[in-house]
N, C-alpha and C positions, 0 to 999 in steps of 0.2 A: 616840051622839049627844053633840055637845059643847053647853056651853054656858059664862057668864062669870059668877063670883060677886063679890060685891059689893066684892071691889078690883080688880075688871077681870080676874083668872088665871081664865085657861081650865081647866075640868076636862076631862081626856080618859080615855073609858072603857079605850083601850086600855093602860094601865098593867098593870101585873103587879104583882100583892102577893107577897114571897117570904117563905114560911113560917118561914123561918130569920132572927126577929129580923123583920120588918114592916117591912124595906127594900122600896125600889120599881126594880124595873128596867125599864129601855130600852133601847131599840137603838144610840139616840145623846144623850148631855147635851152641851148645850154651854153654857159659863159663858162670859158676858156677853153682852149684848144688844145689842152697836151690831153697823157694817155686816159687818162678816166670818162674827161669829157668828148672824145671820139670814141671809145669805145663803145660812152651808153650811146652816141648817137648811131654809132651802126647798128647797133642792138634795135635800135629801135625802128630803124631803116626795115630792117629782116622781119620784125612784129609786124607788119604791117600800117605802122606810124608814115601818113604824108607828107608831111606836112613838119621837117625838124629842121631850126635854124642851129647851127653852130659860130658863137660871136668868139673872136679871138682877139686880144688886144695885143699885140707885137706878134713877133715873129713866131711863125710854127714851127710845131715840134715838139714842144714839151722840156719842161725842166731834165729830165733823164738822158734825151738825144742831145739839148744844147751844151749842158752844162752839170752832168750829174752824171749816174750809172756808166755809158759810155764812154765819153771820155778819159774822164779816170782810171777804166779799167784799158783805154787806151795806152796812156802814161805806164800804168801799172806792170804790165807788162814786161816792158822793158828793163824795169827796174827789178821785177825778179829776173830777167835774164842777168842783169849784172852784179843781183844776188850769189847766183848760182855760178859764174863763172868767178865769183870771190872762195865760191868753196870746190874750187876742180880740182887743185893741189890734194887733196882729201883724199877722193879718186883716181889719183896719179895721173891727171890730167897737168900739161904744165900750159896755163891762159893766164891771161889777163887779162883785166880793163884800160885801156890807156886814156880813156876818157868820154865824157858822152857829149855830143854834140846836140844841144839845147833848141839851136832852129828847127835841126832836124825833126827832132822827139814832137816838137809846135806844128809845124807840117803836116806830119802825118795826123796829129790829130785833128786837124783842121781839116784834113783832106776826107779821113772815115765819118767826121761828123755830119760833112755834108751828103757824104752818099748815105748815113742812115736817115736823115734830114730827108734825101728828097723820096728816099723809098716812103717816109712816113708821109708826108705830103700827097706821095701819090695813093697810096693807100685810105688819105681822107680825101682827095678829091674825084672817086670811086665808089665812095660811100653809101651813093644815092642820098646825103643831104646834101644842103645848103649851106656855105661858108662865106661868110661878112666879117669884114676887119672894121675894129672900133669900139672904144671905152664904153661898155653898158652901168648905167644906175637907173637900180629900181626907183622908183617916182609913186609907187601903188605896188599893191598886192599884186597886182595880174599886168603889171607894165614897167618895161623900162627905157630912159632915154639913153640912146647910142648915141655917144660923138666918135664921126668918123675921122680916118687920120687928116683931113683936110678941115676939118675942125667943124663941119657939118652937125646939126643934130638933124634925129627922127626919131619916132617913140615907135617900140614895136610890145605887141602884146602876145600873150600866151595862154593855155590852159595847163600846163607844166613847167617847170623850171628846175634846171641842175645848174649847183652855181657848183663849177671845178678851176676856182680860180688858183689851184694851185699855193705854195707855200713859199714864207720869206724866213731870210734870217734872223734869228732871235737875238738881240744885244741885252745883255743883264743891265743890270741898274748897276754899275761900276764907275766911280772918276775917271772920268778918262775916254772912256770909251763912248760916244756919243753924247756926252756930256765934254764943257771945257777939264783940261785938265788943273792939277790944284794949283799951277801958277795962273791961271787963266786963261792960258795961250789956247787953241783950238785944239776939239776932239783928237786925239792918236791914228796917222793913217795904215791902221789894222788890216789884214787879207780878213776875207771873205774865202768862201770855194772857191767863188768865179776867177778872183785874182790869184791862187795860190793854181788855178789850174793853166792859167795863161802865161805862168812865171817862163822867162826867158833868160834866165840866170839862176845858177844855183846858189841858194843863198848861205852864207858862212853858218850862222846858226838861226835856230827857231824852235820862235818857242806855240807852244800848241793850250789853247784854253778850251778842255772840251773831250770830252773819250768816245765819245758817239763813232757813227761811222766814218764821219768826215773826220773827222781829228784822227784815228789811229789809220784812214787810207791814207790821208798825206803827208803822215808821221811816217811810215814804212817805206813810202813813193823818196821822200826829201833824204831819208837816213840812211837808203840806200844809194843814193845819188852824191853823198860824202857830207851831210848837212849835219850840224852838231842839233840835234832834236832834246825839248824838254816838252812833256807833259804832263800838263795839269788836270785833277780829277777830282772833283769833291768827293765822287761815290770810288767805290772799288768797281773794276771793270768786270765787265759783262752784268747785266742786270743787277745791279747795283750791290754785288756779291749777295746773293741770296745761295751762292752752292760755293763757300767763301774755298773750297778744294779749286773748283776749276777755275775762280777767279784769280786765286795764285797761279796757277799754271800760263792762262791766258797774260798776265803781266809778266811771266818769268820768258816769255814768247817773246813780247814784243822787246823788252830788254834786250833779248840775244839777237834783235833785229837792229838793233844799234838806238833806242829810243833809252831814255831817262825818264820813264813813270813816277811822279809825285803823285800818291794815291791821300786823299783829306785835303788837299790841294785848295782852299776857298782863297779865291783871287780878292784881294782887298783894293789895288788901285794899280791903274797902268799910266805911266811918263813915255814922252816921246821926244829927244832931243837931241840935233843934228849933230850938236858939237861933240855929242860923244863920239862922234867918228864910226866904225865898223860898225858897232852893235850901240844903235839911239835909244833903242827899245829899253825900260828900265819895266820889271813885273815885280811886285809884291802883293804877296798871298802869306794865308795864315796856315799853320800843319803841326798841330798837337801844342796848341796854343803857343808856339814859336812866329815871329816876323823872318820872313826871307825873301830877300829880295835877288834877281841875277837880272842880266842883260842879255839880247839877241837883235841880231841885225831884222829880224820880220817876227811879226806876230801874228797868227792862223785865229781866228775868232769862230770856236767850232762847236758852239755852243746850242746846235739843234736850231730845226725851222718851224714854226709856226706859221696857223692858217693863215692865207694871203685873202684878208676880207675887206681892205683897206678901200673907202671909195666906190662903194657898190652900191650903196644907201639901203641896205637889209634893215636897220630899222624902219624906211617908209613899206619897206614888205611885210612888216609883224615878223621877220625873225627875230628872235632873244638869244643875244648871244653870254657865256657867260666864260669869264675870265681869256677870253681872246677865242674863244671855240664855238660853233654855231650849236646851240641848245637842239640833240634830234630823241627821235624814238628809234625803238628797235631795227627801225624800216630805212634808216637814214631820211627818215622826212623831219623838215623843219617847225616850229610853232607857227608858220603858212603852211596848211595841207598843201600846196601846191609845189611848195619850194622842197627840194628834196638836196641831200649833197652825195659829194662822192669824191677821192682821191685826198691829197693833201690837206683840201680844205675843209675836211672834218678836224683836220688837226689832231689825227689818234691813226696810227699802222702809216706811217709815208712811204711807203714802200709801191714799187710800180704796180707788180703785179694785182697786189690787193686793189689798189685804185680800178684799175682795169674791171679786176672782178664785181666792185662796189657799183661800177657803170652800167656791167651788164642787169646788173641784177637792178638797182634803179628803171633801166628800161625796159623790165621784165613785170618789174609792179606796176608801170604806169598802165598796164595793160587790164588787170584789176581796176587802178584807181580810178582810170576812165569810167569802167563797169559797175561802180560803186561797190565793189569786193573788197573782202579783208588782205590787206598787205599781206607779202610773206616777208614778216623777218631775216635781215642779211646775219650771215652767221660765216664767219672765216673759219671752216670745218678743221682744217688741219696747219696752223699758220706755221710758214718757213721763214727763215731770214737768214741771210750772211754777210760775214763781212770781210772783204778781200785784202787780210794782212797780210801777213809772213811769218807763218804760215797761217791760210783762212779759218776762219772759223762760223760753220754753220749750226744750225738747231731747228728740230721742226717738234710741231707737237708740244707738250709742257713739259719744263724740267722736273726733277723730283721734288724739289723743294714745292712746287706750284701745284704737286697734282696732292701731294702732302695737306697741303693747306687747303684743296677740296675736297677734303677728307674720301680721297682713292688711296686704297691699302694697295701699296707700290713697292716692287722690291728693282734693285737696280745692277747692272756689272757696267767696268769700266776697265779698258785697256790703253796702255802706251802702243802708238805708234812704233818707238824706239823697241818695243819685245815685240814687232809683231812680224814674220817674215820679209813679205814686202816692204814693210818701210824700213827692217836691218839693212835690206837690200840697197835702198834710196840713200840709205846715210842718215837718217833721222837723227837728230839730234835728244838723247833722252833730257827726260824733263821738260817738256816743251810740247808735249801735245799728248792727244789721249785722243778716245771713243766714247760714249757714257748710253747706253741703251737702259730705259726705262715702260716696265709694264707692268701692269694692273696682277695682282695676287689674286684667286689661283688660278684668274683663267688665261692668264701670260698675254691679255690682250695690247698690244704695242699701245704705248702713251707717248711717249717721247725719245728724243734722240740729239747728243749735244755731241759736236767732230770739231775736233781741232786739232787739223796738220794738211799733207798734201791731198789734195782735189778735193777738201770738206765740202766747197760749194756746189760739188756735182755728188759725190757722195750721198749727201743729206737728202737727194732725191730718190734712191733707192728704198728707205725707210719711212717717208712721207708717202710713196706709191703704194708701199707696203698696208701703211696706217688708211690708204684712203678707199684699198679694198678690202678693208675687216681684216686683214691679216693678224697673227698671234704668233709669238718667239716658238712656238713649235711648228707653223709652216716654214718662217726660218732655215728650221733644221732639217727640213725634211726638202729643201731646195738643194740643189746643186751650185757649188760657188766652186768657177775655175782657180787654180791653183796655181803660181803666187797671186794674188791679185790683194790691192788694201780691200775689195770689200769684203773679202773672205773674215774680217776680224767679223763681222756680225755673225756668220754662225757659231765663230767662238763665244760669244756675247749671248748667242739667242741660246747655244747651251746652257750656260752659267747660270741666267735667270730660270730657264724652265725647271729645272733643278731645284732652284729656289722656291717657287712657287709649289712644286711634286717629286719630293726626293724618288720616287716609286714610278717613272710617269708609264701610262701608254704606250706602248708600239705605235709611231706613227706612220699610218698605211704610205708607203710612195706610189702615185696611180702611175702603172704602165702607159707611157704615152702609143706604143702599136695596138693598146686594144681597144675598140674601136666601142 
């Protein structure tokens, strides 16, 4: 019988006391508590796994509920509403903004995070495991000491372990920036996401180090909000311009969302000095071997996270880690057959959903590795990502350039938003978004798909579902798409390539859905 003592940790009878030394073993620990590391444990819960402790050090929930995905898209929200009442005049709408009220905007997100917060909560405390709060280090291969938040230790032992400790912010090796600056004075007090998501003032200008996701959602959040935005990009955006078409497009986007893109952008030193008044912040970066320096009243340091391995003592486990990233095999197991990972802290796909899926499938080999079976290889069949700009931009599958370079004979079509009915409709802005459908020669089997404009992030689910049931640009065409609708551009698209692929094609059958 379980039940919750009085800071919410479940006791579970099925623990094991081992008489050697008053360690605790289980089947499976997994350290940290957001989405990767609850998922494999429910996962494991439903295998028929007893015996699974879940250690969480601070509060639950996970990076994505506290302080990432949600929130943000919290915020974000709003900020396209005040987008889109900037463009009603357009439409012969006569609105405006008179202003945005900044508690308020803090409010509500404080208010939604708590109720995803406690559904997330309730949902691991349902799990059928076991939940204990306190800092784990390995100490051995097959053990770790927990200090609980009362500053308690106890060692608890395993015959599994998922370390899902989750991800931190990455600071480059820059003057200034965690280092003193070149007068000596102390490090520059830079935002993070955490503080850029908590701002309670809209700030005069800012400037942004970073083109990832965090840097172009709160480049588009602040710019619509009246922030004078700079940022900065070593690479060209979107995957480091490898399809240097959509990479223009994609910056010609964020530009007309009120951002200042410096693309070669390598940051050389950051000042931080009060006296300047409004804007303390002083950035110089180099840009086709030119010095440039400007000023901003806040600086966004959005420079990407890495694994959160700090303090776990993985070397008294035999994991090898190399250049900040825990050394795995195909299986996500560690150089400890035991130690397996999963979510951020592989430091490669941070993205929720894949964490989640890297959990289940962890808790699905350990079922195997128990048995002494061969692992099944994790394998991200059809990977999605997006990112909620102005307008978003999604992708699933491989671009062309990527499926190019695995040598797949790949022909591709591409349409504007701005030529496509519905989005004449919406007011699209031409030059500033497309469609890009890519598939394999001659058998038109769907490979990839890049959307940038309105609903990309739900969009890009349509041709991900398509790719995950073997679908080919000629079932496409042979589907029904209601009419105006954006996703109707794909059968325009899935014509274009099949074409490509068989100027001559087949008749393709439509089966009668009344014949039975």
């Amino acid at each position: 019988m379980e039940g919750s003592d009085e800071n919410g940790t479940r006791a579970d009878a099925s623990q094991v006391d081992d008489p050697n030394g008053g360690a605790t073993t289980w089947d499976l620990v997994v350290i940290g508590g957001g989405s990767a590391g609850s998922a494999c444990a429910a996962e494991a819960i439903k295998l028929g796994h007893e015996r699974v402790l879940l250690l969480n050090d601070g509060e639950l929930g996970g990076l994505c509920i506290l302080e990432g995905c949600m929130p943000t898209k919290t915020l974000l929200h709003p900020a396209d509403v005040v987008r889109e009442v900037g463009h009603a005049e357009r439409l012969g709408i006569d609105a405006q903004v008179n202003g945005v009220d900044m508690a308020a905007l803090q409010e509500r997100r404080a208010r939604l995070v708590a109720r995803f917060q406690r559904a997330k909560i309730g949902g691991m405390e349902s799990g059928g495991y076991t939940i204990e709060f306190g800092r784990a280090r390995f100490v051995g291969p097959d053990e770790v000491e927990v200090t609980g938040p009362d500053g308690a230790t106890r060692r608890v032992r395993s015959r599994a372990w998922l370390v899902s400790t989750g991800s931190k912010q990455h600071v480059p090796d820059t003057q200034g920036l965690g280092t003193p600056q070149p007068d000596g004075s102390d490090p520059v007090p830079y935002w993070t996401s955490r503080e850029a998501l908590l701002a309670d003032r809209v700030p005069r200008s800012l400037a942004i180090v970073g083109s990832g996701a965090i840097g172009l959602e709160f480049g588009v959040y602040f710019a619509a909000l009246g922030t004078r935005v700079t940022l900065l990009s070593r690479s060209p955006i979107l995957r480091r311009g490898e399809d240097p078409e959509l990479s223009a497009l994609y910056t010609r986007s964020l530009e007309h969302a009120g951002l200042k893109v410096q693309i070669g952008a390598a940051l050389a030193s950051v000042t931080h000095d009060p006296e300047r008044g409004d804007e303390p912040f002083e950035i110089e970066y180099w840009e086709e071997g030119h010095d440039e320096r400007f000023r901003a009243e806040r600086l966004l340091l959005a420079t990407g996270r890495v694994a959160n391995l700090d303090g776990i003592g993985l070397e008294a486990a035999g994991v090898e880690i190399a250049n900040g990233m825990p050394v795995l095999d195909d299986c996500l197991r560690s150089t400890n057959p035991n130690v397996f990972f999963a979510g951020d802290a592989t430091g490669d796909r941070l993205i929720l959903h894949t964490g989640n899926a890297e959990g289940r499938h962890v808790a699905r080999n350990l079922k195997r590795h128990f048995a002494g079976e061969k692992l099944v290889a994790w394998r991200e069949r059809i990977p999605v990502s997006a990112l909620f700009t102005a307008p978003p931009y999604a992708e699933c599958g491989r671009t062309e350039h990527e499926a190019r370079q695995a040598g797949v004979d790949v022909v591709s079509a591409k349409k504007e938003w701005a030529n496509q009915g519905r989005g004449i409709v919406m007011d699209t802005e031409p030059g500033t978004s497309f469609v890009k459908l890519v598939v394999e020669r001659p058998s038109a089997r769907l490979v990839g798909c890049q959307i940038l404009g309105p609903r990309a992030d739900d969009l890009v689910h349509v041709i991900s579902t398509a790719m995950h049931m073997g679908a080919t640009a000629r079932d496409l065409v042979a589907m029904p798409w209601y009419h105006p609708t954006l996703s109707e551009a794909f059968i325009e698209l899935a014509r274009d390539v099949v074409f490509q692929c068989d100027p001559i094609p087949e008749p393709v059958p439509v089966p009668d859905p009344t014949d039975p």
